[in-house]
Each structure stands twice: as C-alpha cells, then as structure tokens.
C-alpha positions as CSV (number, residue, x, y, z in Angstrom):
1,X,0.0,0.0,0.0
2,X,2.8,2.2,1.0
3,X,4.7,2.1,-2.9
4,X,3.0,4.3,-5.4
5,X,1.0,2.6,-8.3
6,X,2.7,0.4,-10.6
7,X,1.6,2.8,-13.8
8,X,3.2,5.9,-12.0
9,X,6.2,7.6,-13.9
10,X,9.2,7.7,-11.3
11,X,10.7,11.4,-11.1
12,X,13.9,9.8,-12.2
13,X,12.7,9.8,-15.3
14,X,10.3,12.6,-15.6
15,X,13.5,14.1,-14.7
16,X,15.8,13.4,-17.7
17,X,12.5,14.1,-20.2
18,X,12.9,17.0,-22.4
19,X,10.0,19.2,-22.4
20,X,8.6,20.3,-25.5
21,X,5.4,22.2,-25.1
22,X,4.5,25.0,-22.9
23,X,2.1,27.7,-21.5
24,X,1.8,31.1,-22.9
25,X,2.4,33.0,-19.4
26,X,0.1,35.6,-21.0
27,X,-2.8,33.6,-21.5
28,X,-1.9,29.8,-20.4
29,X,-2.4,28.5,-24.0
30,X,-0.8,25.7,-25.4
31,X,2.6,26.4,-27.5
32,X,5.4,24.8,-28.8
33,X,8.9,25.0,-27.9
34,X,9.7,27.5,-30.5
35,X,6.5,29.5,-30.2
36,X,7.5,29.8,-27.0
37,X,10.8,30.9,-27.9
38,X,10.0,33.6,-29.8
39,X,7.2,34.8,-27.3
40,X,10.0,35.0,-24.3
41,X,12.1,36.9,-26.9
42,X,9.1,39.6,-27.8
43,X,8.2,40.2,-24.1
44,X,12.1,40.9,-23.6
45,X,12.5,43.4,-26.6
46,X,9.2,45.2,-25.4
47,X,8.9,46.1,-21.9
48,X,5.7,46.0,-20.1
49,X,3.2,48.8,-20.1
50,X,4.0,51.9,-17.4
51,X,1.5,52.1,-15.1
52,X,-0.5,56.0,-14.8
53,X,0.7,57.8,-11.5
54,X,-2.6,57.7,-10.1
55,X,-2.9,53.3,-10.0
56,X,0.7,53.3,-8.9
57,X,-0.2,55.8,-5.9
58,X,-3.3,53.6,-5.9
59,X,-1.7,49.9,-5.1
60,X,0.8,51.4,-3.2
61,X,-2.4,52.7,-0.7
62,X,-3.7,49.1,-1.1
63,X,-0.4,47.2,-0.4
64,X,-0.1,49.5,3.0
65,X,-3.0,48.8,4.1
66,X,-2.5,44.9,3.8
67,X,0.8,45.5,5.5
68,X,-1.4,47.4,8.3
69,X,-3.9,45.4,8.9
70,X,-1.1,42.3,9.6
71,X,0.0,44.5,12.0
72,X,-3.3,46.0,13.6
73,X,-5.8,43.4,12.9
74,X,-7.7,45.2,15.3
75,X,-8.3,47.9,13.6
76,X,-11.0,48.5,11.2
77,X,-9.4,50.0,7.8
C-alpha cells in the first residue's frame, strides 16, 4: 500500500525528459517549444506597459493597508 501505483512515472525519469510544449504565461495556452521561444524573446525586446501615477499611488495605498492590517488586525481599515 505504501509504494506508489505500478503505472506511475518515477521522477527519475520525468527528470531526464525534455520538455517540449508549454504555456503562454500571457494567457496559459498551449505552445510549442519555439513558439514559445520567440514569445519569451518579444516580451524581452518590449517592456511591459507603465503604469499611470494615479494606480501606482493607488496599489501602493492598497499594499499598506494589507501590510497594516497584519500589524493592527484590530483595527477597522
């Protein structure tokens, strides 16, 4: 009961496999090696978007309040 079941792939050898699909970390679909490739080297060239002053300012009120209320969990933000 204790040994895993007989049709179970030991992690040796999922180890040594080569992995030739992936996911889009944009939108999780299903790519090839290459695609994937050449997606990693797009996202590299372009940097992501700027954020507008006014979100930044936002999630920087929303990540201090998290950090507060860890701190004062009694306290009703």
């Amino acid at each position: 009961m204790a040994l895993p079941p007989p049709e179970d792939t030991p992690e040796e050898i999922l180890r040594t496999q080569i992995i030739t699909e992936a996911r889009s970390p944009i939108d999780g679909k299903s790519l090839t090696a290459a695609e994937y490739a050449e997606l990693q080297a797009q996202l590299q060239k372009a940097p992501p978007p700027k954020l507008t002053s006014n979100l930044r300012q936002t999630l920087f009120l929303l990540r201090l309040r998290k950090a507060l209320r860890q701190v004062f969990p009694f306290f009703n933000f």
